[in-house]
PDB file of N, CA, C and O in Angstrom:
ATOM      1  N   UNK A   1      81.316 120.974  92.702  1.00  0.00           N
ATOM      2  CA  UNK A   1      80.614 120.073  93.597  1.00  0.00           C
ATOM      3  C   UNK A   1      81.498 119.837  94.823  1.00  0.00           C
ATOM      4  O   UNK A   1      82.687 119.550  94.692  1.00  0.00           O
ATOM      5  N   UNK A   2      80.790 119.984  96.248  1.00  0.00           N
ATOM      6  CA  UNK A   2      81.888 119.551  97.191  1.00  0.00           C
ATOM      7  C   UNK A   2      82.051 118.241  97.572  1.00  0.00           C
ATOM      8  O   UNK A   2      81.247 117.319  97.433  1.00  0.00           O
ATOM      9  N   UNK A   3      83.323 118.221  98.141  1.00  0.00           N
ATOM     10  CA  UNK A   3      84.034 117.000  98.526  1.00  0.00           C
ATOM     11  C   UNK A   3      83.154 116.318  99.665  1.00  0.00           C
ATOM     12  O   UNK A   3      82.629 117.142 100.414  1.00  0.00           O
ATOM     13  N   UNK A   4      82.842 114.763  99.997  1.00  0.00           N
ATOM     14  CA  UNK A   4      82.544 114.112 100.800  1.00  0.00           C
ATOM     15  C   UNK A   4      83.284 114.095 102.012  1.00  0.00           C
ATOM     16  O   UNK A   4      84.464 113.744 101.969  1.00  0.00           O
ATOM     17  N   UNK A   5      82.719 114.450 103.168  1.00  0.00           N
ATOM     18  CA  UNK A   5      84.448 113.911 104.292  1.00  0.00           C
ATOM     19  C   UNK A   5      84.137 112.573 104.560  1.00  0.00           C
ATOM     20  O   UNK A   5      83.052 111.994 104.610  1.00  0.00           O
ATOM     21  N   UNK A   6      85.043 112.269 104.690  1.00  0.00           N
ATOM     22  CA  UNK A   6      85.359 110.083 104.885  1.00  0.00           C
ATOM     23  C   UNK A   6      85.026 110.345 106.773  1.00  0.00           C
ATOM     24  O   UNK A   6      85.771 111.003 107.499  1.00  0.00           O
ATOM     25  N   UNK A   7      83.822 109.685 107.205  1.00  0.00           N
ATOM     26  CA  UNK A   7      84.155 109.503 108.660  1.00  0.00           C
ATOM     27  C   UNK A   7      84.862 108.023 108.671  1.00  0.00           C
ATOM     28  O   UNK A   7      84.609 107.032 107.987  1.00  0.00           O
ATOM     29  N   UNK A   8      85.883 108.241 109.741  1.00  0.00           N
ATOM     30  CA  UNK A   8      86.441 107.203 109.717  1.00  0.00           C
ATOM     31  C   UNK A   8      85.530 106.130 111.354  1.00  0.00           C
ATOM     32  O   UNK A   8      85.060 106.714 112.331  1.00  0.00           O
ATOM     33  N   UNK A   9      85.527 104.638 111.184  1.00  0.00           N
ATOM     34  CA  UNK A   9      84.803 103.888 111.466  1.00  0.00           C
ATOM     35  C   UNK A   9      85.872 103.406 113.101  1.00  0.00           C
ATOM     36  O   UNK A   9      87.062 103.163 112.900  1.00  0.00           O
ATOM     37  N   UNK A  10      85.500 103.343 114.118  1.00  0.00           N
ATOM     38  CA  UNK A  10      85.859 102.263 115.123  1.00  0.00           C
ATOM     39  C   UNK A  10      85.489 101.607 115.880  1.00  0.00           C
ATOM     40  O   UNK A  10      84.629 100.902 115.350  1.00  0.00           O
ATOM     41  N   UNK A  11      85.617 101.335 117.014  1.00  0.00           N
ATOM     42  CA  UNK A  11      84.990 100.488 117.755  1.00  0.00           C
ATOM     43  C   UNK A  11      83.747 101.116 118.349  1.00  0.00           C
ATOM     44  O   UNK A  11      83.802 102.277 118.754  1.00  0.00           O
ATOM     45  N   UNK A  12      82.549 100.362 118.427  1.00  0.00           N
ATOM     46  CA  UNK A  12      81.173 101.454 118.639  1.00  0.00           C
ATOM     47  C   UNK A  12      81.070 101.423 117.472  1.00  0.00           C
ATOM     48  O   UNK A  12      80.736 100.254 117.275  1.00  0.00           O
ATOM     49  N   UNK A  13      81.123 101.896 116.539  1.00  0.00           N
ATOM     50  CA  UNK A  13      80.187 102.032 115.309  1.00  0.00           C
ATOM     51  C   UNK A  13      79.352 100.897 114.607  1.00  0.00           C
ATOM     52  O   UNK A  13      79.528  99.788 115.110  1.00  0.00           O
ATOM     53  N   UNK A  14      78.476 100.952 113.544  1.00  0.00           N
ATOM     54  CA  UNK A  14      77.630 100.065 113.416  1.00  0.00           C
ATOM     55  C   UNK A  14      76.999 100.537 112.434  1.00  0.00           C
ATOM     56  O   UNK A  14      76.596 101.700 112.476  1.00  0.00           O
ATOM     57  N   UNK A  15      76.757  99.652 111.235  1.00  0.00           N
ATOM     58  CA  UNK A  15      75.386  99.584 110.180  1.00  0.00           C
ATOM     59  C   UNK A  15      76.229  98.913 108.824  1.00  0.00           C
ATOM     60  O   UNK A  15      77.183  98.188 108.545  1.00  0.00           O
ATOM     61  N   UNK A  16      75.285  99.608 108.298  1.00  0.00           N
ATOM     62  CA  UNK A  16      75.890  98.734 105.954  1.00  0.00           C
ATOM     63  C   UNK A  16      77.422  99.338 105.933  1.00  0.00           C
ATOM     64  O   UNK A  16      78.191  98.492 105.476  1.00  0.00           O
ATOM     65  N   UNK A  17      77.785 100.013 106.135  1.00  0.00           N
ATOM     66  CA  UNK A  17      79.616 100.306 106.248  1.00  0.00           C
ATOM     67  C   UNK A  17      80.241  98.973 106.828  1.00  0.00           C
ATOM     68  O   UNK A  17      80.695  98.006 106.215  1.00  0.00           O
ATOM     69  N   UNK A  18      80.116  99.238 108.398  1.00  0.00           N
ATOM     70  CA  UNK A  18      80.645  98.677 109.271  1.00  0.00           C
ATOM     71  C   UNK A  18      80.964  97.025 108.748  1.00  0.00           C
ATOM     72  O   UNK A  18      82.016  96.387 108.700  1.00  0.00           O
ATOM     73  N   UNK A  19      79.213  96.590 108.307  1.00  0.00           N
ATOM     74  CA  UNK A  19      79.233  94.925 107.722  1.00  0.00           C
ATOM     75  C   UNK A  19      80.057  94.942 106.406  1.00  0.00           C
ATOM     76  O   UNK A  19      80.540  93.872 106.035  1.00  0.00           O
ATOM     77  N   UNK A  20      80.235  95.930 105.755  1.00  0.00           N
ATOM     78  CA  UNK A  20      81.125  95.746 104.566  1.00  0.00           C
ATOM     79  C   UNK A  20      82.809  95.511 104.530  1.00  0.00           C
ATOM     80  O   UNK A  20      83.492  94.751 103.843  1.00  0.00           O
ATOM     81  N   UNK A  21      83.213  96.614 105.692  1.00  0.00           N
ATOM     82  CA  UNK A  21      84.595  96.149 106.480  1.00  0.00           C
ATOM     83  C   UNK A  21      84.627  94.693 106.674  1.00  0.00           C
ATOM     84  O   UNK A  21      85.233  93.806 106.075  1.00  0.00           O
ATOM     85  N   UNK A  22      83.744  94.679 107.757  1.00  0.00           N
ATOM     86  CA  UNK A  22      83.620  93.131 107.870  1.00  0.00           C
ATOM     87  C   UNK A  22      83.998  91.987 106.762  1.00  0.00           C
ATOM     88  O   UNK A  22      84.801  91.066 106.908  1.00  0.00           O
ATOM     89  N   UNK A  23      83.181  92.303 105.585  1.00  0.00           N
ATOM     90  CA  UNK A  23      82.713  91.256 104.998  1.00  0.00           C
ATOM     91  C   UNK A  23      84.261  91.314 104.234  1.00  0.00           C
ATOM     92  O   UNK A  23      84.856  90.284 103.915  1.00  0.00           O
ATOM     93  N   UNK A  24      84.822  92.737 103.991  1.00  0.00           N
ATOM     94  CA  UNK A  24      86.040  92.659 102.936  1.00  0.00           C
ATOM     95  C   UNK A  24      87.707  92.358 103.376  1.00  0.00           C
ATOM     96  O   UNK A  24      88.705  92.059 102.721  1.00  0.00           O
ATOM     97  N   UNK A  25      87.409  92.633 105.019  1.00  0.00           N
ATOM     98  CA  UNK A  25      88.480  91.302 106.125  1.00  0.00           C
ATOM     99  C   UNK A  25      88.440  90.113 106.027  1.00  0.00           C
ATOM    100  O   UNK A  25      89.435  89.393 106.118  1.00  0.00           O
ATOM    101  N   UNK A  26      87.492  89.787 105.863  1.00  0.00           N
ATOM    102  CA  UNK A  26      87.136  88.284 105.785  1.00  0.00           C
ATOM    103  C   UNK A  26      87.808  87.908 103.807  1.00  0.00           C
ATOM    104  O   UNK A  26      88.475  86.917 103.507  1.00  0.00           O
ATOM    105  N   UNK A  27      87.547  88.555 103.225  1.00  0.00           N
ATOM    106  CA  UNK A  27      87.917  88.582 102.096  1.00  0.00           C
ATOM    107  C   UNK A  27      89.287  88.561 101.832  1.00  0.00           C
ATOM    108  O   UNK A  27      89.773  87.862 100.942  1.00  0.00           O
ATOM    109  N   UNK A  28      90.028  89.402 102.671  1.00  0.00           N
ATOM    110  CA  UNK A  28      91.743  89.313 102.851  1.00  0.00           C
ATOM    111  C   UNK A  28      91.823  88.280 103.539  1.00  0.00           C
ATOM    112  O   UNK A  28      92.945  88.249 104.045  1.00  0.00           O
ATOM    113  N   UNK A  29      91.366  87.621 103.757  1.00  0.00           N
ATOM    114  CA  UNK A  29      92.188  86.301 104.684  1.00  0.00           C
ATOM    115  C   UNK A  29      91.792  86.585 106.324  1.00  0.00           C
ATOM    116  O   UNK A  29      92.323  85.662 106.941  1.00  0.00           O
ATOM    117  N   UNK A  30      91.282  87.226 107.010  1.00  0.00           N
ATOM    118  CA  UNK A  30      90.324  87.214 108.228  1.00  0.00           C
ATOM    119  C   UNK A  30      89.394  86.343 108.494  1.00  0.00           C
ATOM    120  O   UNK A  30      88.417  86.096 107.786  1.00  0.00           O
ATOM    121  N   UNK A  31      89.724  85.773 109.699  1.00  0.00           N
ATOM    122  CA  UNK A  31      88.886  84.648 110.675  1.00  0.00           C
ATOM    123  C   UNK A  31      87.957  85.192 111.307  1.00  0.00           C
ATOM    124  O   UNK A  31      87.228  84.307 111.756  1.00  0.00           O
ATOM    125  N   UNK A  32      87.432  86.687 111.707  1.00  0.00           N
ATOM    126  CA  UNK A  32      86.504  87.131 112.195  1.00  0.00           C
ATOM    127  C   UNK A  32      85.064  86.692 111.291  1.00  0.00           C
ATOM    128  O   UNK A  32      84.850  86.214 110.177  1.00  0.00           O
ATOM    129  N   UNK A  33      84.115  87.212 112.620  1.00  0.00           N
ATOM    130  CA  UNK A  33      82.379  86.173 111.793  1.00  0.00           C
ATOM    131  C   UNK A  33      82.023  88.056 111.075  1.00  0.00           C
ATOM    132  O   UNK A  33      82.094  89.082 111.752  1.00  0.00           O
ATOM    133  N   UNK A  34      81.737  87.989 109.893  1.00  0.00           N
ATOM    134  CA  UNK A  34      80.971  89.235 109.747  1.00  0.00           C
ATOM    135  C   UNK A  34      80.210  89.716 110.300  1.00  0.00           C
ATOM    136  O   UNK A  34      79.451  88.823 110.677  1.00  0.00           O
ATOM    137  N   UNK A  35      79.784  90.893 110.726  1.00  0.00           N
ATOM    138  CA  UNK A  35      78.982  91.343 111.456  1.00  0.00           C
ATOM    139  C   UNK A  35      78.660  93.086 111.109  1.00  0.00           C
ATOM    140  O   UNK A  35      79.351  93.673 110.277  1.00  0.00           O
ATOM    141  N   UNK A  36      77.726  93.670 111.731  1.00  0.00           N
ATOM    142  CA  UNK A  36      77.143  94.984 111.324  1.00  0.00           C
ATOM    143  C   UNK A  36      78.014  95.629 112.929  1.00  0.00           C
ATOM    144  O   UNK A  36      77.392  96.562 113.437  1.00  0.00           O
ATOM    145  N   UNK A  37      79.042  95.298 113.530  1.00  0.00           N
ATOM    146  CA  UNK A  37      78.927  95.845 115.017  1.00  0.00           C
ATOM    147  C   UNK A  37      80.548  96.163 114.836  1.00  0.00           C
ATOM    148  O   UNK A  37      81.225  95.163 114.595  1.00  0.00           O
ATOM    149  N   UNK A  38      81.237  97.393 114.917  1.00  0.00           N
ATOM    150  CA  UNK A  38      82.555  97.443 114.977  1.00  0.00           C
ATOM    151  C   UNK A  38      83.055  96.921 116.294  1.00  0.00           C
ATOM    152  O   UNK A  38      82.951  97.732 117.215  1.00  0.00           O
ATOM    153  N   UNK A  39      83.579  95.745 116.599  1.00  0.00           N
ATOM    154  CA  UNK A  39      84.080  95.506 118.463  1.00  0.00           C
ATOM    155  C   UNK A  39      85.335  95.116 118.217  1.00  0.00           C
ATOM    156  O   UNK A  39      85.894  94.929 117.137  1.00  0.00           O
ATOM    157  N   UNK A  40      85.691  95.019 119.200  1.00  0.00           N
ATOM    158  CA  UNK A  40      87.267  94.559 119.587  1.00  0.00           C
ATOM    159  C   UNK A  40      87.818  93.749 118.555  1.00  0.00           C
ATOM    160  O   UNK A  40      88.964  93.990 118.176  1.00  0.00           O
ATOM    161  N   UNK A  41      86.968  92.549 117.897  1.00  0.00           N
ATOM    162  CA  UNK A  41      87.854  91.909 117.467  1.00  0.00           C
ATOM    163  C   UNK A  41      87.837  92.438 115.771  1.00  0.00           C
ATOM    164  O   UNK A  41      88.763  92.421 114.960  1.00  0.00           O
ATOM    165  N   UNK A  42      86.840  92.764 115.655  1.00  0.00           N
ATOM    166  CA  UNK A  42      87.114  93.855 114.538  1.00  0.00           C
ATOM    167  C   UNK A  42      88.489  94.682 114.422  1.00  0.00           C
ATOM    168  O   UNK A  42      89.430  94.662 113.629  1.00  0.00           O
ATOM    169  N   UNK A  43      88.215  95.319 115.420  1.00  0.00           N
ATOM    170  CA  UNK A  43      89.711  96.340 115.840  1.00  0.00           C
ATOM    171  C   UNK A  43      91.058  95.621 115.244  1.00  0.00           C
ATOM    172  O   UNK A  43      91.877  96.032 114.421  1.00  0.00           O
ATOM    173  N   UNK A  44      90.961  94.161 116.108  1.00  0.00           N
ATOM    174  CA  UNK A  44      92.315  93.359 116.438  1.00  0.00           C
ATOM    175  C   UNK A  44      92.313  92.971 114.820  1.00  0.00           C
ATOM    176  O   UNK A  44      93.484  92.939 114.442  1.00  0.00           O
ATOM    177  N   UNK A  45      91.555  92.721 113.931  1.00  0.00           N
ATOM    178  CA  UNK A  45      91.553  92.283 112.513  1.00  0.00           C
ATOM    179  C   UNK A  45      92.352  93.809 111.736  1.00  0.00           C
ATOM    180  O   UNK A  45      93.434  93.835 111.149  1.00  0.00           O
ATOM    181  N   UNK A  46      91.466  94.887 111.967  1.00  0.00           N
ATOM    182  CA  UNK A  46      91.973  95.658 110.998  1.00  0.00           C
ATOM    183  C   UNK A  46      93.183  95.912 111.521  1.00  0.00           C
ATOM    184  O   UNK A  46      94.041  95.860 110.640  1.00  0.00           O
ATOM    185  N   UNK A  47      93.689  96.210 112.768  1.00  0.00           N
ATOM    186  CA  UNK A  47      95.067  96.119 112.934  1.00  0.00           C
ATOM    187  C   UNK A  47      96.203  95.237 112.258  1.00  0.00           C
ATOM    188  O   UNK A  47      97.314  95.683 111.973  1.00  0.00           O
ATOM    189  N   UNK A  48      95.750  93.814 112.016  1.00  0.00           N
ATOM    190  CA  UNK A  48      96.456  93.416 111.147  1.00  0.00           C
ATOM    191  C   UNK A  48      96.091  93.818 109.798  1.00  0.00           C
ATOM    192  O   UNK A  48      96.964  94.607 109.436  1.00  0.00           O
ATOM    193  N   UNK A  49      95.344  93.683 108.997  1.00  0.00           N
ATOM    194  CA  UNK A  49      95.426  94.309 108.527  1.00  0.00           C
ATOM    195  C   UNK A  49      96.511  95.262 107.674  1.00  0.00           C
ATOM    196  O   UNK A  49      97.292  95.128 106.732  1.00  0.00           O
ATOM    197  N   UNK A  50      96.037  96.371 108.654  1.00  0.00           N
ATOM    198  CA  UNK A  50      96.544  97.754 108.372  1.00  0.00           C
ATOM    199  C   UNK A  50      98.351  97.669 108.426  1.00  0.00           C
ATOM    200  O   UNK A  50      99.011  98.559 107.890  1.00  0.00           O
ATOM    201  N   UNK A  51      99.090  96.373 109.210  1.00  0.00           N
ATOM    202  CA  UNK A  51     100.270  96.147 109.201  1.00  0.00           C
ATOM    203  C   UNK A  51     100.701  95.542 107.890  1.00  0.00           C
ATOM    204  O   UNK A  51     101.701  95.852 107.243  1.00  0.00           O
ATOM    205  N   UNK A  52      99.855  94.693 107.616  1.00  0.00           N
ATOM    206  CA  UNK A  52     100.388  93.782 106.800  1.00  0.00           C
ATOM    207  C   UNK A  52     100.025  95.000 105.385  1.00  0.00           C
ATOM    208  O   UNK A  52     100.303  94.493 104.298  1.00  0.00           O
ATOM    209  N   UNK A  53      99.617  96.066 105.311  1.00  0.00           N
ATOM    210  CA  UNK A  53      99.781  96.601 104.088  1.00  0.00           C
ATOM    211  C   UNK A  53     100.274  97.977 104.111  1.00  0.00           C
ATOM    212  O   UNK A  53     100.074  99.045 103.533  1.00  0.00           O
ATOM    213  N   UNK A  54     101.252  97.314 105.346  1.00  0.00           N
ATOM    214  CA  UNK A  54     101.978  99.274 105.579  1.00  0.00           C
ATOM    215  C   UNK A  54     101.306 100.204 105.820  1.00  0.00           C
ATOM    216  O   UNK A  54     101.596 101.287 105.310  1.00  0.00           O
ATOM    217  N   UNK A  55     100.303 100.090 106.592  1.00  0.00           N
ATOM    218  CA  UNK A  55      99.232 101.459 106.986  1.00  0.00           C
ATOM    219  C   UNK A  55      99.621 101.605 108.102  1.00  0.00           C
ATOM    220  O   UNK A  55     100.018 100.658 108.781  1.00  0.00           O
ATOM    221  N   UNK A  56      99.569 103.234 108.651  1.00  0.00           N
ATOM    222  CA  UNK A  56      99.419 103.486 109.670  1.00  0.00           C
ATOM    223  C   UNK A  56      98.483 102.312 110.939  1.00  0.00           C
ATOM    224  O   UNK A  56      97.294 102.209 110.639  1.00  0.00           O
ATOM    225  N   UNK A  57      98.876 101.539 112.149  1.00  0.00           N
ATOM    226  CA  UNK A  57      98.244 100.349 112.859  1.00  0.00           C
ATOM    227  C   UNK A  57      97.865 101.673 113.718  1.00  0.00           C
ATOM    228  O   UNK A  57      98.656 102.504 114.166  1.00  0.00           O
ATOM    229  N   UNK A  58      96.466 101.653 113.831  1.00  0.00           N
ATOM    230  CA  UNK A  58      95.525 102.312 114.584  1.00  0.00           C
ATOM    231  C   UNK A  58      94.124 101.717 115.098  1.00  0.00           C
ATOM    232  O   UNK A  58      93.339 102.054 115.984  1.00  0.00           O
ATOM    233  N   UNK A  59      94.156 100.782 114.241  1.00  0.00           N
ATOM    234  CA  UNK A  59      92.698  99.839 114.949  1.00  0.00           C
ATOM    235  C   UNK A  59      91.534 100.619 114.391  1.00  0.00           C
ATOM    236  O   UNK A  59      90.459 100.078 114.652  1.00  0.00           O
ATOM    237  N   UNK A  60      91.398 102.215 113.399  1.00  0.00           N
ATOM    238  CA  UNK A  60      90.462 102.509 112.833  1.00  0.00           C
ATOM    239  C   UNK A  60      90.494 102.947 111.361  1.00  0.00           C
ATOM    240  O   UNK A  60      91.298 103.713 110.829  1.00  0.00           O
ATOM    241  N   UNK A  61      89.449 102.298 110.811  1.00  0.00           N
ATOM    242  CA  UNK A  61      89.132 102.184 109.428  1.00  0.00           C
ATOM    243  C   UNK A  61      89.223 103.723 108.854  1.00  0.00           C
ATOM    244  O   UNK A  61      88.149 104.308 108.994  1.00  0.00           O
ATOM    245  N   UNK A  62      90.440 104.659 108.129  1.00  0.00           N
ATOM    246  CA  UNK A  62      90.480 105.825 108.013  1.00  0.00           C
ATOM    247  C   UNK A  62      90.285 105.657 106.399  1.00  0.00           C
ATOM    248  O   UNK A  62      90.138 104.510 105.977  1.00  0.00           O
ATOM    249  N   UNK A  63      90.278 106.600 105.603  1.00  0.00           N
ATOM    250  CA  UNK A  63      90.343 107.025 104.537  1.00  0.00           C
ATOM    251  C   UNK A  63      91.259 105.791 103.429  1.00  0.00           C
ATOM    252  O   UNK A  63      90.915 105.068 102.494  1.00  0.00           O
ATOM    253  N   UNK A  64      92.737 106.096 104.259  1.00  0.00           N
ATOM    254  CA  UNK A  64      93.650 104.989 103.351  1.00  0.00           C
ATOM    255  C   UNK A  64      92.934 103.382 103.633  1.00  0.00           C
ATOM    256  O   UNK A  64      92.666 102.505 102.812  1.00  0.00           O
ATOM    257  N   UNK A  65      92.815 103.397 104.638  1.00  0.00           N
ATOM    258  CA  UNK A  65      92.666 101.903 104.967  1.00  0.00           C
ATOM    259  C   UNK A  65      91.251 101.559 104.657  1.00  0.00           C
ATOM    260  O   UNK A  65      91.210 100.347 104.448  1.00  0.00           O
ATOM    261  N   UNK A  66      90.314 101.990 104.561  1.00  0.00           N
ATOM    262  CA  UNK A  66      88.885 101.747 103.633  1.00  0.00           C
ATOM    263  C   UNK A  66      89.137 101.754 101.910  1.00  0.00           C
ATOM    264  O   UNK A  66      88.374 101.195 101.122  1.00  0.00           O
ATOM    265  N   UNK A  67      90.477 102.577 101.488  1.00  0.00           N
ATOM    266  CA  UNK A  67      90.366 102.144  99.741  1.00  0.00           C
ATOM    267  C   UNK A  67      91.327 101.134  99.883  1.00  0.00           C
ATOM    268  O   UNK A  67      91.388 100.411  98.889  1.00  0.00           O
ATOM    269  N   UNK A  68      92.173 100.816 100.880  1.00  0.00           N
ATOM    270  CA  UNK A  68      92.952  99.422 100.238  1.00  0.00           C
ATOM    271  C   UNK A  68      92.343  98.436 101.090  1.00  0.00           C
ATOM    272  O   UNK A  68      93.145  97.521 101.283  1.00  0.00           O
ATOM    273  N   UNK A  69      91.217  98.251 101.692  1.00  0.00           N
ATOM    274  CA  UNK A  69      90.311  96.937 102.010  1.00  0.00           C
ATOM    275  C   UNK A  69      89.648  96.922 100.465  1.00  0.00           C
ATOM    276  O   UNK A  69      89.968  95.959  99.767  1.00  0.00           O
ATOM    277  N   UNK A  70      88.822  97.838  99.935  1.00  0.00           N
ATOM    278  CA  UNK A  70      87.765  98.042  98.985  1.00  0.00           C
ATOM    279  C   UNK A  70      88.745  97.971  97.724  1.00  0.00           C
ATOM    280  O   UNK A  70      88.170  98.412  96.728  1.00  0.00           O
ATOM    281  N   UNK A  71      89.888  97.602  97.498  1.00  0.00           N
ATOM    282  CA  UNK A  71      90.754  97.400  96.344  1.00  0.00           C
ATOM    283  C   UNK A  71      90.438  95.934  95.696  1.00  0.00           C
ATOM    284  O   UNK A  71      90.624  94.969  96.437  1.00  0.00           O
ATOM    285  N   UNK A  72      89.984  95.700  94.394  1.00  0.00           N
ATOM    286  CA  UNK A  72      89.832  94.607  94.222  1.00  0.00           C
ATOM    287  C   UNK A  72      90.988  93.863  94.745  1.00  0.00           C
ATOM    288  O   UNK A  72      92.030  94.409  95.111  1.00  0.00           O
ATOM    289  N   UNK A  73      90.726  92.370  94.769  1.00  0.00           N
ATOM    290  CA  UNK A  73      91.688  91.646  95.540  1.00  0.00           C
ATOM    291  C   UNK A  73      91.802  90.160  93.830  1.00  0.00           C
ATOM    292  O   UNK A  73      90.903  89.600  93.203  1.00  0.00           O
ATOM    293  N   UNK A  74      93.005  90.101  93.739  1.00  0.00           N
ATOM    294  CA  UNK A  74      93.455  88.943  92.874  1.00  0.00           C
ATOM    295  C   UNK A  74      92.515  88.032  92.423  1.00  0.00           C
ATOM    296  O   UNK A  74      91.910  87.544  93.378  1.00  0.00           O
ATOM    297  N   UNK A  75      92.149  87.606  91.348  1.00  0.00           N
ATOM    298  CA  UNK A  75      91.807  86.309  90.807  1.00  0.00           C
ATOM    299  C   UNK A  75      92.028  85.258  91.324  1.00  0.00           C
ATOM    300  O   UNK A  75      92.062  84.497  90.356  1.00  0.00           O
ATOM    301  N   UNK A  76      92.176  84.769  92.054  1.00  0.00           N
ATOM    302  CA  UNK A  76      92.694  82.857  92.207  1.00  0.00           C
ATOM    303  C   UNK A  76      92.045  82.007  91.255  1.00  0.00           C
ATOM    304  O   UNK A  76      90.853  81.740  91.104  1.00  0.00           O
ATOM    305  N   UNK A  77      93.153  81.607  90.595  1.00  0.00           N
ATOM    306  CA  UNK A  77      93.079  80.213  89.612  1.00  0.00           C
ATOM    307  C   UNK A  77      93.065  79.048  90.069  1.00  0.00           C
ATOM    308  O   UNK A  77      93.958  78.485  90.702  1.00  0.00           O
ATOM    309  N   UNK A  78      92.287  78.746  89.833  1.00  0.00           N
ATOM    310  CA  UNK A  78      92.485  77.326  90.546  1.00  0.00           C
ATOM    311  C   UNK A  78      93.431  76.552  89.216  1.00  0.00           C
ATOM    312  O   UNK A  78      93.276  76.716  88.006  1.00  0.00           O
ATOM    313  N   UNK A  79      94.630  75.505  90.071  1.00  0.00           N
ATOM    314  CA  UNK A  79      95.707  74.531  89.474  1.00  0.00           C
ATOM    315  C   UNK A  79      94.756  73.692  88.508  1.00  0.00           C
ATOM    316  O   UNK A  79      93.610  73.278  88.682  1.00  0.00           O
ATOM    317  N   UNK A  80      95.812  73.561  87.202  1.00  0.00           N
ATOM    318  CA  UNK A  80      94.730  72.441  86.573  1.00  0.00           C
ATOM    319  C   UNK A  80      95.830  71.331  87.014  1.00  0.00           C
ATOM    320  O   UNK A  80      97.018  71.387  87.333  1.00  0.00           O
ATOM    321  N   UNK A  81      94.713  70.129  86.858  1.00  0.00           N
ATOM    322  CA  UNK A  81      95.428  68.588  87.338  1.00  0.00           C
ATOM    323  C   UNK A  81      96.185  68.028  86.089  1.00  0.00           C
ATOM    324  O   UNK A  81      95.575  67.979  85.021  1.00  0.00           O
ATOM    325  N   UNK A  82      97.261  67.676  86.152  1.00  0.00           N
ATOM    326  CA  UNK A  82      98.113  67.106  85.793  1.00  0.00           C
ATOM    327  C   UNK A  82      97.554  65.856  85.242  1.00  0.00           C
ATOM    328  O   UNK A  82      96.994  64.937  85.840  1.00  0.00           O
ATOM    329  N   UNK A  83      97.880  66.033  83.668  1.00  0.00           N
ATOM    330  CA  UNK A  83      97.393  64.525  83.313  1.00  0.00           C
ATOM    331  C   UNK A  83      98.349  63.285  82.445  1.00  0.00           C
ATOM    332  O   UNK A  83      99.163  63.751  81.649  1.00  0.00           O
ATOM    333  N   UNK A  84      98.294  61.931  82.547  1.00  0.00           N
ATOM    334  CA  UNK A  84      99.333  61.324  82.650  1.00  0.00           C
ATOM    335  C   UNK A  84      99.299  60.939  80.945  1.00  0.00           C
ATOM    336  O   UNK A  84     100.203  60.271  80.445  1.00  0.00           O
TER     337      UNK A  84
END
């Protein structure tokens, strides 16, 4: 069976991908509003991003940097309260 090629996503691009980046920045700790529209500040997000997890900083969503957005991300527990 052949291999898929990964297009990689940047500024200009747009649709159910694009909003999923979105939605899984926002998921790492990103202040951007989700959206279906790759723009600038998209860019300026995955750039961090892509620093803060040792990726190549290119401002576009490539191969590496779409499986470690799409990597599950930690549990958070919430603290139990202290009782007297």
């Amino acid at each position: 069976m052949p291999t898929m090629k990964f297009k990689p996503f940047k500024i200009g691009d747009s649709g159910k991908d694009v909003a999923k980046i979105a939605m899984m920045l926002k998921k790492h700790g990103s202040t951007i509003k989700p959206t279906n529209k790759y723009h600038i500040g998209m860019d300026s997000a995955v750039r961090k991003f892509q620093k803060n997890h040792n990726l190549p900083v290119t401002g576009v969503v490539d191969k590496k940097t779409w499986d470690k957005l799409m990597m599950p991300l930690p549990v958070q527990r919430k603290a139990k309260k202290a009782t007297k």
